[in-house]
N, C-alpha and C positions, 0 to 999 in steps of 0.2 A: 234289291235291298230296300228296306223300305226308309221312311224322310229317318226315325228316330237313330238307328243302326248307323244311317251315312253322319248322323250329325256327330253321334260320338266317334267315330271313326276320324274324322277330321280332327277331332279335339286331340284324339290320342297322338294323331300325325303329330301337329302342330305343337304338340308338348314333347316331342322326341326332335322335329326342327329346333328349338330352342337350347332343346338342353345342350346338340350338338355345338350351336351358336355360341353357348355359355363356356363348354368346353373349352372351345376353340380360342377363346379372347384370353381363357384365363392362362392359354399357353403362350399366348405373344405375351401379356402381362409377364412372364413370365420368364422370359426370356433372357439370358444375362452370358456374358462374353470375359476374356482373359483379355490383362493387360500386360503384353508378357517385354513390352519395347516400351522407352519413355516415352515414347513418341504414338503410342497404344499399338494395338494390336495389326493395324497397316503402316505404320510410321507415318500416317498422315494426320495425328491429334482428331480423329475420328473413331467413337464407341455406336456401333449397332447394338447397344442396350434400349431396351425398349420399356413403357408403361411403369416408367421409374417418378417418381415426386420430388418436383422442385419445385413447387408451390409454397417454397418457406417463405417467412414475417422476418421484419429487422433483426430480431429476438437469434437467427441462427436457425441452423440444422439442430435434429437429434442425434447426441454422440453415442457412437457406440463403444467405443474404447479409446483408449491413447496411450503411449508407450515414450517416454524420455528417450531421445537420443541425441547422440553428440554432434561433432561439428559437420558441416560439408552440404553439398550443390544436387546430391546422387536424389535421385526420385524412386518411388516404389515400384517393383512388378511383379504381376498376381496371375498365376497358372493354379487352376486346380483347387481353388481357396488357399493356397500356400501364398506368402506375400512375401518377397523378399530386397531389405535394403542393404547397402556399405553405408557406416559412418566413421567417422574419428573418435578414441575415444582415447585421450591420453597423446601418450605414444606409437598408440597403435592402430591400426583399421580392423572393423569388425565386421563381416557382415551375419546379417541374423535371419532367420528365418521363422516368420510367426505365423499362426493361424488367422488368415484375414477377417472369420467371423467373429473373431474374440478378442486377440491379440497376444494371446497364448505364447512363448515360445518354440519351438520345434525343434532347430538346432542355430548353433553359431558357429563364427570359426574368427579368431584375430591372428596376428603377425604383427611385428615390429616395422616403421614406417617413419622415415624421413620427415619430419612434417617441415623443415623452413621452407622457406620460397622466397620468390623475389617480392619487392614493395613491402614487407613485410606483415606480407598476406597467408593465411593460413588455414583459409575456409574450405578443405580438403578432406575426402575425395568429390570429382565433378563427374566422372563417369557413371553413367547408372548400369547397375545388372541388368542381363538378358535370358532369357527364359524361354529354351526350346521348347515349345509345345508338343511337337515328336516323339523325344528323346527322353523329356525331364529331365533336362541338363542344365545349369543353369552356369554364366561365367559372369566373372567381374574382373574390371581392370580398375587397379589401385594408383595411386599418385604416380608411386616411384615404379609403376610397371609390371607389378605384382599379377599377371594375368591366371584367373584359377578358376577350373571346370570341377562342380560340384554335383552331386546326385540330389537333386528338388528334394524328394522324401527326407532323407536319411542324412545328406549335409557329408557325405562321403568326398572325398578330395578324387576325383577320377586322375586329374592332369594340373600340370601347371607350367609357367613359361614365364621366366624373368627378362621382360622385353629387349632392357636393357643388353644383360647378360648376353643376350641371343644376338641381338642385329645393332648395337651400337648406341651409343647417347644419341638423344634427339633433344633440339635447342625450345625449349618448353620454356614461356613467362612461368606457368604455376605446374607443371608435372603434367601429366598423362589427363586427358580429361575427356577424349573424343570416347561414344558408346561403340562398341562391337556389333558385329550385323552378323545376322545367322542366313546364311544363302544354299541350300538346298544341302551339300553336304560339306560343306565348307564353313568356318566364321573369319571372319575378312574384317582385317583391324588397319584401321590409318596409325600406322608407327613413326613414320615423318621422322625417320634417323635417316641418313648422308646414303646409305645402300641400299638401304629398305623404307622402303614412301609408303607400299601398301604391301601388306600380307595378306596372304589367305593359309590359313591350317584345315589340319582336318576336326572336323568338331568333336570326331570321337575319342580322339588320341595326343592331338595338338602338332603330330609330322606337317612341317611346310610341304604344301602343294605349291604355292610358287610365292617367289618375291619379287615386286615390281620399284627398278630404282628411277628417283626421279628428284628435279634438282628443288621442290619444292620440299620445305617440311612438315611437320606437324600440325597441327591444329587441335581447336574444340571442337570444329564439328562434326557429325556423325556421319558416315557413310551410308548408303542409300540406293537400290535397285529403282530403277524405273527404266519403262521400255520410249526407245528411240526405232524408226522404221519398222516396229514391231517386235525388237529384238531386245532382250534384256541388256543391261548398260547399268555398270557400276559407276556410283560418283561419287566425287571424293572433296571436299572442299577445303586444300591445303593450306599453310602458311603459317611458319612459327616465327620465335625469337630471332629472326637475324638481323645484321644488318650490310645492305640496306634491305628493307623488307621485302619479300615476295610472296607469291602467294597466288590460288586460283582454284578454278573449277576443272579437276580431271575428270575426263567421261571415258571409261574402260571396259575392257571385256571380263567381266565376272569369271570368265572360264579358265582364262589362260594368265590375265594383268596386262594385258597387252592395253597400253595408252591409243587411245582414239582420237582425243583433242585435248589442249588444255587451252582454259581460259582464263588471262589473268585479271584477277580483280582482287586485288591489298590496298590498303591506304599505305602509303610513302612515309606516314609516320610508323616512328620504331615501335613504338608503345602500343598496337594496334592489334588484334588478334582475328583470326576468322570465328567465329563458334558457333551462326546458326546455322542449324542443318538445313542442304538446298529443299525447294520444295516444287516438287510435278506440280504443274499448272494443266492438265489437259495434254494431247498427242505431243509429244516432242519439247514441252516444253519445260524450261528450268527458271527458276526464281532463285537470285540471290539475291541475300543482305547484310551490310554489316554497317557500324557504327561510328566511325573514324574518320570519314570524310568521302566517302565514295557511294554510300548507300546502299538502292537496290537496284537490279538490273534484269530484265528479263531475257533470257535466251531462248534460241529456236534453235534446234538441230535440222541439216540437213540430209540430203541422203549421203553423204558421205560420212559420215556423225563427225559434222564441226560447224560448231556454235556460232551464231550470228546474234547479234544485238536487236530487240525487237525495240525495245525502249529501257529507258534509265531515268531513276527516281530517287535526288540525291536526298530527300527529305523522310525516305523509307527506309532507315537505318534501325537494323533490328542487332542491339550489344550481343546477344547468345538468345533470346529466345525467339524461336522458331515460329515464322506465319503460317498462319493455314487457309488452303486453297478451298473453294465451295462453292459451285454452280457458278463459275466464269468470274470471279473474284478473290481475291486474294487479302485477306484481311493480317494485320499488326501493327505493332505500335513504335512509332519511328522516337529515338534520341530518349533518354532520360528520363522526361516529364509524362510519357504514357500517352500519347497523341495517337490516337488507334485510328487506323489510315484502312480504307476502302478502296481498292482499284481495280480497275477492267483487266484482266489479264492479257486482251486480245491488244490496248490501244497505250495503255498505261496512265489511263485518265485517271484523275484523283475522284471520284464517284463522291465519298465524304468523308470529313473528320471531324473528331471530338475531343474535347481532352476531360470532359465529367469536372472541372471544380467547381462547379454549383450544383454538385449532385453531391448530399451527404448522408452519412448513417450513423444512429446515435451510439456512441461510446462512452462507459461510465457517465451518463446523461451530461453528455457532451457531442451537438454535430458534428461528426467530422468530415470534411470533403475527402472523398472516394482516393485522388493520387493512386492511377494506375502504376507507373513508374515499370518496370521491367516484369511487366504483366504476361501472364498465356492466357490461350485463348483453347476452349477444346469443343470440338460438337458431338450431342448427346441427344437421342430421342427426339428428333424435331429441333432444339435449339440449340444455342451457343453458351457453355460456361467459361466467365471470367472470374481469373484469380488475378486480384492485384499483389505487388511485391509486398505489400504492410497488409492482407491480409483482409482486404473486403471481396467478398463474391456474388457475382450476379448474373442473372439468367436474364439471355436475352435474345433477341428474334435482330438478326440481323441480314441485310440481304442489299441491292445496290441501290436503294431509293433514301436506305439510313437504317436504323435503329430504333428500339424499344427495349425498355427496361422489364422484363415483366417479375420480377422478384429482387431484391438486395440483400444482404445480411452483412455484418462485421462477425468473422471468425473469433480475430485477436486483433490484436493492434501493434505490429512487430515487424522487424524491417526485414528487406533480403528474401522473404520467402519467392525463390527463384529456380526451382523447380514445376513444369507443369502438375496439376492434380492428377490422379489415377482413376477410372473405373470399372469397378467387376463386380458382379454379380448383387447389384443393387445397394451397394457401398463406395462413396468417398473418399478416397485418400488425400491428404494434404500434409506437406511441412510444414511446422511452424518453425523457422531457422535461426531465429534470434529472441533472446531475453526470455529464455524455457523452451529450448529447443525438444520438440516433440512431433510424432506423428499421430496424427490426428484423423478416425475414422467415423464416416460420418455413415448416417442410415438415409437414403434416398426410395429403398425401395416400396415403399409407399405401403406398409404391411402393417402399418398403426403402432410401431414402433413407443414403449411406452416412456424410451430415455429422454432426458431433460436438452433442452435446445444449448448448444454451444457456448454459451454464456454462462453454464450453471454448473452442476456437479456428472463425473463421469459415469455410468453405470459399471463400468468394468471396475473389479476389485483390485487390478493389477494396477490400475491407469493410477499416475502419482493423483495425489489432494490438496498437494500446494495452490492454493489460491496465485498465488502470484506468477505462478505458468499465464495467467489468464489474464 
């Protein structure tokens, strides 16, 4: 071959390497995952979405829609581009089913619903839908019990099951509130009535497979598979209204309900509730916390599965929302004030904390200091997003040496939003829960998105135009 022949020969290689190269990125760019559990798609506040933009200015995200809704704690989830929430709306619960690229509706479905409660609290439903990604089945449990298995597409009622009705009162401060867990052919509900502590039905039909009784009750928080000696291991993190209060960590066999160990951990005050969900730390181990006086605690399973104390951290008090675990650290934010706590999981060192009020974002050209207050936390693409409870978010690199801010923005400026955010398919979901309660979706997926930043007006023609949402 002679020098001219070999030199274009290379060129052409080298122009067919690249293109393959270009291919290739534009498919990990590309790449986008369901959010089908509030807790995402592992129940561990981890999205495998990739080559997504969060490279925003104080100014906010670009929205891509928004959608008025009523009261309540429930968070979104997204199979399929299908996005579906429960709110209050009235007297009744609704849940809706909308097209998550638009906000479109698909279908709905309400019923009549109890809304008093104790304290004369009313911010109901707290359970979030669940979203078989198998099946297209999607269920939700409502305040008063209202358990209902619908068809994703079409919003077809398959089953339903009035908790109550079926296994007995359970001593609830504000009604039903813990999420449903979907386990291979099973959905396995913390019921925390006097006979029935945990259910499992069958997902297709809603016939008990088994009831397991136990002297603890109810709870907010969500039940949760994770493996102990290799073995899967259902946990259950009980404890309602009684008194005097009890409460703990059940660890069971998902197959049968058979209790394995219980460990108790309630604060002695009455007024107290469990509601964040436990969280896997690594081989065998378990993270609790709550807010009342007792904190967090980590546990170690042994080979017999029963829980040992590794260490206890009374200043790691998580009210309801749920820490998350990441490369041998355990991040949340302990009490009230939004104290975002760093810890070794292995030692139970305090690594570091922050609480951000000399960190602010401007609002109606006014700084405001950040006030995590009853913050999540979620990891996406390489980094960490935080949603404060009033409504600032921020991207940041966190790991055990400390933090960095690498972006901020003010969404809204509104209290309670106390739902984690959601992501799928290069889309933001967020509540805004008070003073224009709406859902709120934002464009992350870095596509040059032409819509105006969070601050401004919505692209979607559905989204209200009330200024004062804002």
């Amino acid at each position: 071959m002679n020098p001219v022949s070999l030199f274009w020969l290379i060129i052409v290689l080298m122009l067919r390497f690249f293109s393959l190269v270009t291919a290739l990125s534009l498919a990990v760019v590309a790449k986008g995952s369901d959010w089908p559990h509030f807790l995402g798609p592992n129940l561990d506040l981890h999205s495998s979405e990739t080559g997504l933009d969060f490279n925003f200015d104080e100014t906010g995200l670009p929205i891509l829609w928004e959608v008025e809704r009523g009261k309540g704690h429930s968070g979104p989830v997204i199979v399929d581009d299908k996005l579906v929430f429960i709110h209050q709306v009235d007297q009744n619960e609704e849940v809706r089913c909308l097209d998550s690229a638009t906000g479109k509706t698909i279908w709905d479905h309400s019923y009549a619903v109890d809304v008093a409660q104790n304290y004369g609290i009313t911010d109901t439903p707290r359970s979030s839908p669940v979203i078989d990604p198998e099946t297209k089945l999607v269920y939700t449990l409502g305040n008063d019990g209202d358990l209902i298995c619908f068809e994703l597409v079409t919003g077809e009622v398959k089953w339903k099951l009035e908790l109550e009705s079926e296994f007995g009162p359970s001593p609830f401060f504000f009604g039903y509130g813990s999420c449903p867990l979907i386990y291979e052919e099973k959905l396995i509900l913390h019921v925390g009535a006097d006979e029935a502590c945990v259910v499992a039905l069958n997902k297709s039909d809603g016939a008990i497979v088994w009831k397991t009784d136990h002297a603890w009750n109810g709870s907010y928080a969500s039940p949760l598979i994770s493996q102990v000696n290799g073995q899967n291991c259902l946990f259950v993190f009980a404890g309602g209204m009684v008194k005097p209060p009890h409460g703990g960590l059940l660890c069971m066999n998902p197959e049968t309900g058979e209790v394995y160990d219980s460990f108790a951990w309630r604060s002695n005050n009455f007024a107290s509730v469990n509601a964040a969900t436990p969280v896997p730390c690594g081989p065998n181990r378990i993270f609790l916390t709550e807010d009342y006086g007792m904190g967090g605690v980590m546990l170690q399973y042994g080979p017999g599965f029963k829980a040992r104390v590794l260490w206890t951290s009374p200043e790691f008090g998580c009210q309801f929302q749920t820490p998350i675990y990441h490369d041998g650290v355990v991040y949340g934010f302990g009490g009230n004030g939004g104290l975002m706590l760093a810890m070794d999981v292995a030692t139970g060192r305090v690594l570091w904390n922050e609480t951000f009020y000399q960190t602010t974002i401007p609002w109606n050209d006014r700084d405001i200091p950040i006030s995590l207050g009853h913050a999540h936390l979620i990891h996406v693409d390489g980094n960490f997003l935080c949603l404060s409870e009033n409504g600032a978010l921020l991207r940041m690199d966190l790991d055990s040496y400390g933090f960095q801010i690498l972006a901020k923005a003010r969404l809204f400026y509104a209290p309670e939003t106390w739902a984690p955010p959601a992501i799928s398919n290069g889309r933001l979901f967020v509540n805004q829960n008070e003073m224009g309660s709406r859902l709120i979706c934002y464009d992350v997926s870095g596509g040059g998105s032409n819509a105006p930043a969070a601050n401004g007006e919505s692209p979607s023609s559905d989204a209200p135009s009330n200024p004062e949402l804002r």
